[in-house]
C-alpha positions as CSV (number, residue, x, y, z in Angstrom):
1,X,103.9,5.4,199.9
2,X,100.0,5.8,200.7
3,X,97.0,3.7,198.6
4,X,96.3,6.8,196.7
5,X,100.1,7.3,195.4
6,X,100.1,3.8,194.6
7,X,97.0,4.2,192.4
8,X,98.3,6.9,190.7
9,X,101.4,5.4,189.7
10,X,99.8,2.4,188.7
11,X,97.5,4.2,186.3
12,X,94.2,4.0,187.9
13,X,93.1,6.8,188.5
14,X,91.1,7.5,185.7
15,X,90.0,3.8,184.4
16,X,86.9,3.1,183.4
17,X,86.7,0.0,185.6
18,X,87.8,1.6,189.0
19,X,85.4,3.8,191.3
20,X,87.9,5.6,193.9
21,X,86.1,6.3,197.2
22,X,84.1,3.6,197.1
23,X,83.1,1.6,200.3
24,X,81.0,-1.0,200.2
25,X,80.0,-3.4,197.1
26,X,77.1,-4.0,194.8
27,X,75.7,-6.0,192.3
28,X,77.7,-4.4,190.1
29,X,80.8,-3.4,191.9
30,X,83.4,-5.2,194.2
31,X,85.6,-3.8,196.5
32,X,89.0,-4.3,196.5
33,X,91.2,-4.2,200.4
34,X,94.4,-3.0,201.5
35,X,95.0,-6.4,204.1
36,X,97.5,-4.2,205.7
37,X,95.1,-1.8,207.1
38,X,91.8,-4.1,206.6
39,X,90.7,-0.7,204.8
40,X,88.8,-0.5,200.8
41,X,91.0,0.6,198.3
42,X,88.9,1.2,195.1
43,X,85.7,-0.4,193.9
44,X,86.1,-1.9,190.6
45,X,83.1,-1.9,188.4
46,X,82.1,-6.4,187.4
47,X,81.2,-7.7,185.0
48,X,78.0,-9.2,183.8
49,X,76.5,-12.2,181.4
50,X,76.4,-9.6,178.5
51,X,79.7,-8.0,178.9
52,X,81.0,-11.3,178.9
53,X,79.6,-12.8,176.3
54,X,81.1,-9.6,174.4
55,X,84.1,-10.0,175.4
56,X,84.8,-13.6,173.9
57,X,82.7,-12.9,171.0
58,X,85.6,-10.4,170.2
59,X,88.5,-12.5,171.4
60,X,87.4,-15.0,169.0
61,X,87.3,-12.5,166.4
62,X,91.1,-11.2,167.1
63,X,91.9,-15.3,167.2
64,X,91.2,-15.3,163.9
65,X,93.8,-12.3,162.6
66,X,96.2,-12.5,165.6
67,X,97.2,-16.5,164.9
68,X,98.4,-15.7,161.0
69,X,100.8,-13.1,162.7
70,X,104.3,-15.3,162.0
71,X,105.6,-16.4,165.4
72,X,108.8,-14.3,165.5
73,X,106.7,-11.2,164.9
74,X,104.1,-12.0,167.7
75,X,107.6,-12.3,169.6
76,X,108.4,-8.9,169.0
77,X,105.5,-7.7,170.4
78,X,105.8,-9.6,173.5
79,X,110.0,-8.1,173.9
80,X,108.2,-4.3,173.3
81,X,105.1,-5.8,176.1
82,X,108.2,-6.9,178.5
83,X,110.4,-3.5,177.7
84,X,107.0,-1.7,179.1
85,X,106.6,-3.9,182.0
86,X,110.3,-3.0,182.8
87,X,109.4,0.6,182.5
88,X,106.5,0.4,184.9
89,X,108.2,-2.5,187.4
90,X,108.1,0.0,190.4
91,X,104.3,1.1,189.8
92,X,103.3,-2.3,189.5
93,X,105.3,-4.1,192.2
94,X,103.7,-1.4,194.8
95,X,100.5,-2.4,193.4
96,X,101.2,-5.7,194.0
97,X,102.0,-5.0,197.6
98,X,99.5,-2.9,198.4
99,X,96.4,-4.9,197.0
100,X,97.8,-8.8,198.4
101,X,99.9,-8.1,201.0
102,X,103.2,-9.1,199.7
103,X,106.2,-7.2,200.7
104,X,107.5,-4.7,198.5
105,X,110.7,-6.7,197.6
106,X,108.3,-9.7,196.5
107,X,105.9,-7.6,195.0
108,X,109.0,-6.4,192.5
109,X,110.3,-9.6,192.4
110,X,106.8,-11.1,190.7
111,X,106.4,-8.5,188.0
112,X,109.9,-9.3,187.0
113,X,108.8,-13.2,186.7
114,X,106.7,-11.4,184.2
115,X,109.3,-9.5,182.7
116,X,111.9,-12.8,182.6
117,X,109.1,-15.0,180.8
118,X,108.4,-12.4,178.4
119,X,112.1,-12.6,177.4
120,X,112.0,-16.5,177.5
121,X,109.1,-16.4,175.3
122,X,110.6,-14.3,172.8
123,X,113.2,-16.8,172.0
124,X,110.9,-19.2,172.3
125,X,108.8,-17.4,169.3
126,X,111.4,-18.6,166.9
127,X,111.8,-22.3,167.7
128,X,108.0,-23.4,167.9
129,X,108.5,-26.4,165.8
130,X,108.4,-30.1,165.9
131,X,110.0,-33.0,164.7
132,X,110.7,-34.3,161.4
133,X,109.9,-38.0,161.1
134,X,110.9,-41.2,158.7
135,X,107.9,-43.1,156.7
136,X,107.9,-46.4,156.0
137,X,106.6,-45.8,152.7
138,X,108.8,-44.7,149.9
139,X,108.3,-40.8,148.5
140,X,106.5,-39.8,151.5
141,X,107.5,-37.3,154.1
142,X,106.4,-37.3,157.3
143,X,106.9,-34.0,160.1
144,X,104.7,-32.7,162.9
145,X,104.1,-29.4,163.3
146,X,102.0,-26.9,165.9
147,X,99.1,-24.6,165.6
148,X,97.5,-21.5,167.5
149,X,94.7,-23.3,169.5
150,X,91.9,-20.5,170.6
151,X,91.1,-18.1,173.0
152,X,92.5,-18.9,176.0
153,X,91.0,-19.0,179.7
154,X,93.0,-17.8,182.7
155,X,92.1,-18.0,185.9
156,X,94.3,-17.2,188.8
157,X,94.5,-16.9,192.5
158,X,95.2,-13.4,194.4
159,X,98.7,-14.3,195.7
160,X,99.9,-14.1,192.2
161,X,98.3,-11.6,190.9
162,X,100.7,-10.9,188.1
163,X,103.0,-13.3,187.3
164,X,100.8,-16.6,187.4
165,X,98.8,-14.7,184.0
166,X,102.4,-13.2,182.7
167,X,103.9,-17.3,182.5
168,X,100.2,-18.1,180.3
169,X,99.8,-14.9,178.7
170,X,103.1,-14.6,177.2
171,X,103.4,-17.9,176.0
172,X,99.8,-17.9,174.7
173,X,100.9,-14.9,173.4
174,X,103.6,-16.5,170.7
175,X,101.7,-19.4,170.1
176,X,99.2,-17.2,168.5
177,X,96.4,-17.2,171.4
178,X,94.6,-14.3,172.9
179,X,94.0,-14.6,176.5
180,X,90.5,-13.9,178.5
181,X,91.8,-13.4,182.1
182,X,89.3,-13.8,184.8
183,X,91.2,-12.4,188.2
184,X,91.1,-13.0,191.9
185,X,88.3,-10.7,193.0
186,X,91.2,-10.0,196.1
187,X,93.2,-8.7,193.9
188,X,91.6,-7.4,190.4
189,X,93.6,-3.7,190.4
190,X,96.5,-5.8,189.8
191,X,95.0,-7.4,186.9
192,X,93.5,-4.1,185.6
193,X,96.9,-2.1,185.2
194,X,99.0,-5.0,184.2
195,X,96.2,-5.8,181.2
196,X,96.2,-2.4,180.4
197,X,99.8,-1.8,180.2
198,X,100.2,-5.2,177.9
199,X,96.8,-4.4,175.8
200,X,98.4,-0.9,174.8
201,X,101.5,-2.0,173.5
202,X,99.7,-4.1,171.5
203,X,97.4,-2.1,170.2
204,X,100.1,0.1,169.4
205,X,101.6,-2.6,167.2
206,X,98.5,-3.0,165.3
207,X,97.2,-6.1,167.4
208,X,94.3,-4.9,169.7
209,X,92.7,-7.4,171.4
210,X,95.3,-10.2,172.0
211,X,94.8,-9.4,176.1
212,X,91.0,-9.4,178.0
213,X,89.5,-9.2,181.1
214,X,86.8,-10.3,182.7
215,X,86.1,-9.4,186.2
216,X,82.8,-11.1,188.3
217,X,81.6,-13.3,190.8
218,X,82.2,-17.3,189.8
219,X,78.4,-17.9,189.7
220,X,77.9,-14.9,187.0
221,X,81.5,-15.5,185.3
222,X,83.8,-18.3,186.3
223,X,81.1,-20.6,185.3
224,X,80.0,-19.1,182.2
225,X,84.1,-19.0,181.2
226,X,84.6,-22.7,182.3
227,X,82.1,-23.8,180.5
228,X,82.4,-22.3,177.6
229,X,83.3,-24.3,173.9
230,X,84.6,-21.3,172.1
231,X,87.5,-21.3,174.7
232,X,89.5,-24.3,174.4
233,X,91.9,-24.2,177.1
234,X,91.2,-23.3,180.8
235,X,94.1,-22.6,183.0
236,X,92.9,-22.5,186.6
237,X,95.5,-21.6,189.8
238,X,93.8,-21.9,193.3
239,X,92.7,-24.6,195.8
240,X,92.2,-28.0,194.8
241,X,88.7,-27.7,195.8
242,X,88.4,-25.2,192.6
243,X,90.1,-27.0,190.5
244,X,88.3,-30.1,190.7
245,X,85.7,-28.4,190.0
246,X,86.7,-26.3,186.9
247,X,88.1,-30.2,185.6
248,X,85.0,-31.3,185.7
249,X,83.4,-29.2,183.5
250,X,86.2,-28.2,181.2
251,X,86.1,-32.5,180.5
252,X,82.3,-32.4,180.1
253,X,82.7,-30.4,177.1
254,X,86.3,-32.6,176.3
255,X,88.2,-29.5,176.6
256,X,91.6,-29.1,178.2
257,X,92.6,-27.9,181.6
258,X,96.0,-26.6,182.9
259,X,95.8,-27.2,187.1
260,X,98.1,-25.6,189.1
261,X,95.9,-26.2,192.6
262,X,97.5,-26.4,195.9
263,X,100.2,-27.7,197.9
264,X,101.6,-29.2,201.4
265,X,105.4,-29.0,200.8
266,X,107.7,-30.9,202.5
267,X,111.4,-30.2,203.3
268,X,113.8,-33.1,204.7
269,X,117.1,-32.1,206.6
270,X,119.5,-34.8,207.0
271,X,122.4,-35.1,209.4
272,X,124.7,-34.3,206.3
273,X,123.2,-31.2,205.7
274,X,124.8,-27.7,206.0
275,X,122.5,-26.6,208.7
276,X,123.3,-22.8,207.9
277,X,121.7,-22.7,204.4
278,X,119.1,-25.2,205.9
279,X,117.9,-22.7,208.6
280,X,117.7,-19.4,206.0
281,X,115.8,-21.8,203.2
282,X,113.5,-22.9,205.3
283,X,112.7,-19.5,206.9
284,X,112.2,-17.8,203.5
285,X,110.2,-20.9,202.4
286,X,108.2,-20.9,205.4
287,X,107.4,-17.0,206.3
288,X,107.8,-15.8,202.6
289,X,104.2,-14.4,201.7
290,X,103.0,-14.4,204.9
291,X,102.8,-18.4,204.0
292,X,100.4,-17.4,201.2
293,X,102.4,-19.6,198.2
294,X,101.5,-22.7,196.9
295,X,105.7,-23.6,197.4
296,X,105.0,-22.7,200.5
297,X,107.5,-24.7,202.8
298,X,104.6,-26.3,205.3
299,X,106.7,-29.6,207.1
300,X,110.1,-29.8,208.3
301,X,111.3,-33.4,208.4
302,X,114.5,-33.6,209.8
303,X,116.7,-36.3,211.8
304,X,116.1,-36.9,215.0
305,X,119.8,-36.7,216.0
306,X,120.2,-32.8,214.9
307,X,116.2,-31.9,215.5
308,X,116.6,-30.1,219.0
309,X,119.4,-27.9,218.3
310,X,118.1,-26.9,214.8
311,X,114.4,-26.5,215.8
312,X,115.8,-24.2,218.5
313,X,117.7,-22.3,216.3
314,X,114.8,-21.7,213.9
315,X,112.6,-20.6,216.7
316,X,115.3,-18.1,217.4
317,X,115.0,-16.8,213.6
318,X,111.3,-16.6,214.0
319,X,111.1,-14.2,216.8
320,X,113.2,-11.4,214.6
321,X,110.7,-12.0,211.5
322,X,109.9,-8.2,211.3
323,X,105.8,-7.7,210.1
324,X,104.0,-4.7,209.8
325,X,103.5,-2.5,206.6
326,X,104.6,-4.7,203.2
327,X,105.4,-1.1,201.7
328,X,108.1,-0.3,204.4
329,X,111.5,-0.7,204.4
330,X,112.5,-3.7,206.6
331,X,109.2,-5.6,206.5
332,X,110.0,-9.3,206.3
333,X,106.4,-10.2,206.8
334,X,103.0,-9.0,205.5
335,X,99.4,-9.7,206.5
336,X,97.0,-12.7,205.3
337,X,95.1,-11.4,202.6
338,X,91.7,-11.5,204.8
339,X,89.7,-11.9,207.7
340,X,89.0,-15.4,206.7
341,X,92.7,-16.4,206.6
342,X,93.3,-15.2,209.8
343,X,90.3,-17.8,211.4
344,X,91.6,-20.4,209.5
345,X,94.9,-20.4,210.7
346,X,93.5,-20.3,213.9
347,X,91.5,-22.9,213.5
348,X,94.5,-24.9,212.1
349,X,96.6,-24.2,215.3
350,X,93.9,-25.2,217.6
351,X,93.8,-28.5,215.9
352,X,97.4,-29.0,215.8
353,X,97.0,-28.7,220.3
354,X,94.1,-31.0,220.3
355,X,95.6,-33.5,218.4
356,X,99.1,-33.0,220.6
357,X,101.0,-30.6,218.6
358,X,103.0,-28.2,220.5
359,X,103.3,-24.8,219.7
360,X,107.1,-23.4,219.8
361,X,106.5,-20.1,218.7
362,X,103.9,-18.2,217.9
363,X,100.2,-19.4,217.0
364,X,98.1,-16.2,217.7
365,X,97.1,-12.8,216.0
366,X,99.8,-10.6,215.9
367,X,98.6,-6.6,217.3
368,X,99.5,-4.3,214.6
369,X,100.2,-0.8,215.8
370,X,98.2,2.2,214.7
371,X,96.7,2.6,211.1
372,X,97.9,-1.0,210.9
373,X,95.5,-2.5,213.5
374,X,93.2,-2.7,211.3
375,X,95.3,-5.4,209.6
376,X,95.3,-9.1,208.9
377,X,98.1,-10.1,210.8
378,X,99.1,-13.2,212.6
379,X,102.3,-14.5,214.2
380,X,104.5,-16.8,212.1
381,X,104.2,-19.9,214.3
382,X,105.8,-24.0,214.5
383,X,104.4,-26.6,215.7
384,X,106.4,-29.8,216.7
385,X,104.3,-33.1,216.2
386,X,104.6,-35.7,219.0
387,X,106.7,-38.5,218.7
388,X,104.9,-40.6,216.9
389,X,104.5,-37.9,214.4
390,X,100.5,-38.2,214.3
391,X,99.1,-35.1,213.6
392,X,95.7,-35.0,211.1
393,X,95.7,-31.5,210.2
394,X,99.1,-31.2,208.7
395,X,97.7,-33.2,206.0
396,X,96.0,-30.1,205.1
397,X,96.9,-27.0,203.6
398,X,96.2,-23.9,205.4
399,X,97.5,-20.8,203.5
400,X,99.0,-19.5,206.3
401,X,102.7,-19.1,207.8
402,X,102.7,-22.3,210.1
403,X,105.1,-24.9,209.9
404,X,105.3,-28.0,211.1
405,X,107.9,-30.4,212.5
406,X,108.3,-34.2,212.2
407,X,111.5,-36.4,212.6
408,X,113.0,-39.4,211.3
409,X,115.4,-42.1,211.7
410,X,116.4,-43.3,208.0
411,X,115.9,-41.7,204.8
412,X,112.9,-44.4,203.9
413,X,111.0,-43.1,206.7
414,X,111.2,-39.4,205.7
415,X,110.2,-40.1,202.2
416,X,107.5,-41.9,203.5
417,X,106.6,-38.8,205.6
418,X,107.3,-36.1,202.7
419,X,104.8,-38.3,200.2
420,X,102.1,-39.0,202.8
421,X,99.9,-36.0,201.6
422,X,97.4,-35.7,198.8
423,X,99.2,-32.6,197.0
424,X,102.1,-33.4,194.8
425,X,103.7,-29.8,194.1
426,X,107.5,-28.9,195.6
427,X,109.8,-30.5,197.8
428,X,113.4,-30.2,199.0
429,X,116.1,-31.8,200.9
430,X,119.3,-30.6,202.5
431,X,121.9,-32.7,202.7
432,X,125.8,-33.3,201.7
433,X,125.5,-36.9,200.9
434,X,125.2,-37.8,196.7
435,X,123.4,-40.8,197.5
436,X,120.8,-39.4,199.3
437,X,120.2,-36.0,196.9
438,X,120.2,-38.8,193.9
439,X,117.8,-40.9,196.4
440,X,115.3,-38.1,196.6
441,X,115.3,-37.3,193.1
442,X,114.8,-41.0,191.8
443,X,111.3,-42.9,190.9
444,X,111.3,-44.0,194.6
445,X,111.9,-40.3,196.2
446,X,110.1,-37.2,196.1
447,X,106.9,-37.9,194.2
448,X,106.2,-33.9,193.6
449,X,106.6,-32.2,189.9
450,X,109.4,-29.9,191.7
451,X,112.1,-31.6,193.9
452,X,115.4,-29.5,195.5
453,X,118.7,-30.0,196.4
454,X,119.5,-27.8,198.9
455,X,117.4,-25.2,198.1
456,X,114.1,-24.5,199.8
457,X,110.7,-24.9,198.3
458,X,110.2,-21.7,197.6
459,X,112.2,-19.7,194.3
460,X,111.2,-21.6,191.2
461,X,113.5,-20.2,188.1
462,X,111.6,-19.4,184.6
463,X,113.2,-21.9,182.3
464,X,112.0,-24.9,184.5
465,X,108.6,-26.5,184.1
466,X,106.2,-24.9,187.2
467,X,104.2,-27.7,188.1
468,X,103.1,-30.6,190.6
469,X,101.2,-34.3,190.5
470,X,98.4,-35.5,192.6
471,X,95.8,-33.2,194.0
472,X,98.2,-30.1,192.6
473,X,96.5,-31.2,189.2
474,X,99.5,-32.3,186.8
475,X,99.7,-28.9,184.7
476,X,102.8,-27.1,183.8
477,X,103.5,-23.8,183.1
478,X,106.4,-21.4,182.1
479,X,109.3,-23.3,180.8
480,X,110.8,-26.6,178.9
481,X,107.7,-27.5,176.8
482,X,104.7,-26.0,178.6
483,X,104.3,-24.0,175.3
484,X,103.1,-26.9,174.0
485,X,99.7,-26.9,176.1
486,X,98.7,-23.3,174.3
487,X,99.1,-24.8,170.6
488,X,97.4,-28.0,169.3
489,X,99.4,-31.0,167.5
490,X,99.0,-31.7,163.6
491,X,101.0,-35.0,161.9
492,X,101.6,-33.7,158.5
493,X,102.2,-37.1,155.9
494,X,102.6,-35.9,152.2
495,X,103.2,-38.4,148.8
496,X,105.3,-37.0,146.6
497,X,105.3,-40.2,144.3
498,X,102.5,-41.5,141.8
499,X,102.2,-44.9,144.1
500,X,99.4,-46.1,146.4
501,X,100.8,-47.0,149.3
502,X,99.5,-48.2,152.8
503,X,101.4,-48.5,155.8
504,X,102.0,-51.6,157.8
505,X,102.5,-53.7,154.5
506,X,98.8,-53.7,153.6
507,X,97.9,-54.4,150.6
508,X,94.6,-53.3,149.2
509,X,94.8,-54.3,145.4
């Protein structure tokens, strides 16, 4: 399938927003990359102070309208927005793969995240309620219940270009919020066609409005969004660096933030373990995305006593990782999503031998044939620590398909190992043994928001709370109760009596 089939299936080749042929950016224009061929795909057309300040000035408009829509009915529109995302699921996975890189399997398999929480919020539409509580005081009634909260803020991160804003959007959605997304400018094509598919189907149910954009630098627009009072909630995906940053400000103006920032993931193999599902889990976890996911799988810790034989077996899988085009058939890894990926995972694996790493397979560019060379490819590598297990820059995320190796001797040490870094987000161990699993998953195990029993670190379900603690920022998204972060909290205490009556037994006479 080439870029310009993609486009057209996508719907983009007439948009407003997208300049075809274009080459090199503007002041007004960025340029959007194939990473697969290192070659522009289509400019897209930014936006400025003034477009953005029209923008919110309308979405707080529609707010207004959109948040006296019963629930159940704003859940109708999001089934009829989740029937059209099924409809254009093809389209939009290519899209998906095309613009970021991913592999065509994964770029399907992230619009139907979108499709799967636009379901979940649906049912979710009719049970938006809280609980109904006892006064101490006699003729009074006491219940809590929830309310719409703004226009929201989404910012996301170009590996998940469509999902990441489908888990907000939708749930925003039947809380009665419209959403202002502000893209990756790696990956705004993706936002343009999946806004425009979800803005016409509501439109077409009498709702315009309930889904933005805004597309621009973070100096002209990330800013101006973060900053802004007329947007209460601000849910930011990225680095850790970004996100501190966006915290700040959003708690200057004592708004809220929803942080899904990075992660350094950690997987434990014990000698329990069923090495078989082990080896697969942490491949897919490792090399998935080109190592572009926050679930990333980034260290191995496993037993010294089964490390050798299972390290060797992984290299084995490595060398048969397939990359090359993400739209062809048999791909099993794509490229980084830029130029700047590919120096900083070089720069990581130099580190990693200066500070006594060893490579085991990989660690270099990988040479794309023809059209491809063009490309931001690089070999999926591992990198055993030395004995000791000292090595500094696995401390670090680098969004990039290396793994590293550490071993242990009892199950203390590897928690200690797995908890030594700053991000808090997934974690895993394999093993057959239930006190270990129940080990890992108690107050004195994994100290992550997602924690695995043999399953990798990679594959969260819709349903579950996506989320992690430290530097990953605390936020949750998608399932459980993250609905509750899109609506605001109101105590409701009514007197259906003729007495004054104070709680606490005061007495005011």
């Amino acid at each position: 399938m080439t870029p310009a089939e993609v486009i057209d299936r996508a719907g983009l080749r007439n948009h407003p927003r997208v300049v075809l042929n274009a080459t090199a950016p503007d002041s007004g224009l960025a340029i959007s990359h194939n990473p697969a061929t290192g070659q522009p795909i289509a400019g897209i057309r930014l936006d400025d102070a003034a477009s953005y300040e029209k923008t919110v000035t309308q979405a707080v408009e529609t707010f207004k309208t959109w948040r006296l829509v019963p629930a159940p009915i704003r859940g109708q529109i999001v089934r009829a927005i989740g029937d059209e995302l099924r409809r254009h699921k093809d389209a939009l996975g290519a899209l998906v793969s095309l613009e970021v890189g991913k592999i065509l399997a994964e770029g399907l398999g992230e619009v139907q995240e979108t499709i799967d929480i636009a379901d979940y919020a649906v049912g979710l539409s009719r049970n938006l309620g809280g609980p109904v509580l006892s006064s101490e005081r006699p003729n009074h009634a006491m219940y809590e219940q929830w309310h719409p909260l703004g226009p929201i803020g989404v910012i996301t991160a170009f590996n998940f270009p469509n999902a990441v804003w489908g888990w907000n959007a939708m749930l925003a959605a039947v809380c009665g919020d419209v959403t202002i997304w502000k893209p990756s400018l790696f990956a705004p094509l993706t936002a343009i066609a999946t806004n425009e598919i979800c803005e016409k189907v509501a439109a077409a149910h009498g709702h315009p409005g309930i889904f933005r954009l805004v597309i621009g630098q973070d100096a002209e627009i990330g800013e101006r969004m973060v900053a802004d009072r007329r947007i209460p909630l601000i849910s930011a995906t990225g680095s850790t660096r970004m996100g501190k940053r966006v915290g700040q400000i959003v708690a200057g103006r004592v708004g809220r933030t929803l942080l899904e920032l990075g992660g350094n993931n950690g997987l434990i193999v014990t000698p329990s373990a069923d090495l078989d599902l082990a080896l697969k889990s942490v491949v897919f976890g490792a090399v998935g995305t080109a190592g572009q996911r926050c679930t990333t799988t980034r260290r191995l810790i496993i037993h010294e006593s089964i490390a050798d034989g299972f390290v060797n077996k992984l290299v084995a899988a490595y060398k048969t990782v397939r990359i090359g085009d993400p739209l062809a058939e048999g791909t099993l890894m794509g490229p980084l999503i830029n130029a700047k990926a590919v120096e900083n995972f070089l720069a990581a694996i130099a580190a990693a031998r200066q500070q006594g790493g060893a490579v085991l397979v990989g660690g270099d560019r990988y040479a794309a044939p023809g059209p491809l060379s063009g490309g931001h490819y690089v070999q999926p590598t591992i990198i055993r620590a030395p004995t000791n297990n000292s090595l500094p820059i696995a401390m670090e995320e680098t969004f990039a398909p290396i793994l590293y190796v550490f071993t242990y001797r009892d199950l203390d040490q590897a928690i200690a190992i797995h908890n030594s870094v700053d991000a808090g987000l997934a974690s895993a161990i394999f093993t057959n043994d239930v006190r270990e699993s129940q080990r890992f998953i108690s107050p004195t195990g994994s100290d992550c928001g997602l924690a695995y029993v043999n399953l990798g670190t990679s594959g969260a379900e819709i349903g579950g709370a996506f989320g992690g603690e430290k530097d990953t920022g605390g936020g949750r998204e998608s399932g459980s109760d993250s609905w509750k972060a899109y609506m605001r909290r109101q105590t409701c205490t009514i007197n259906f009596g003729t007495e004054f009556k104070l709680a606490q037994g005061i007495r005011f006479e």
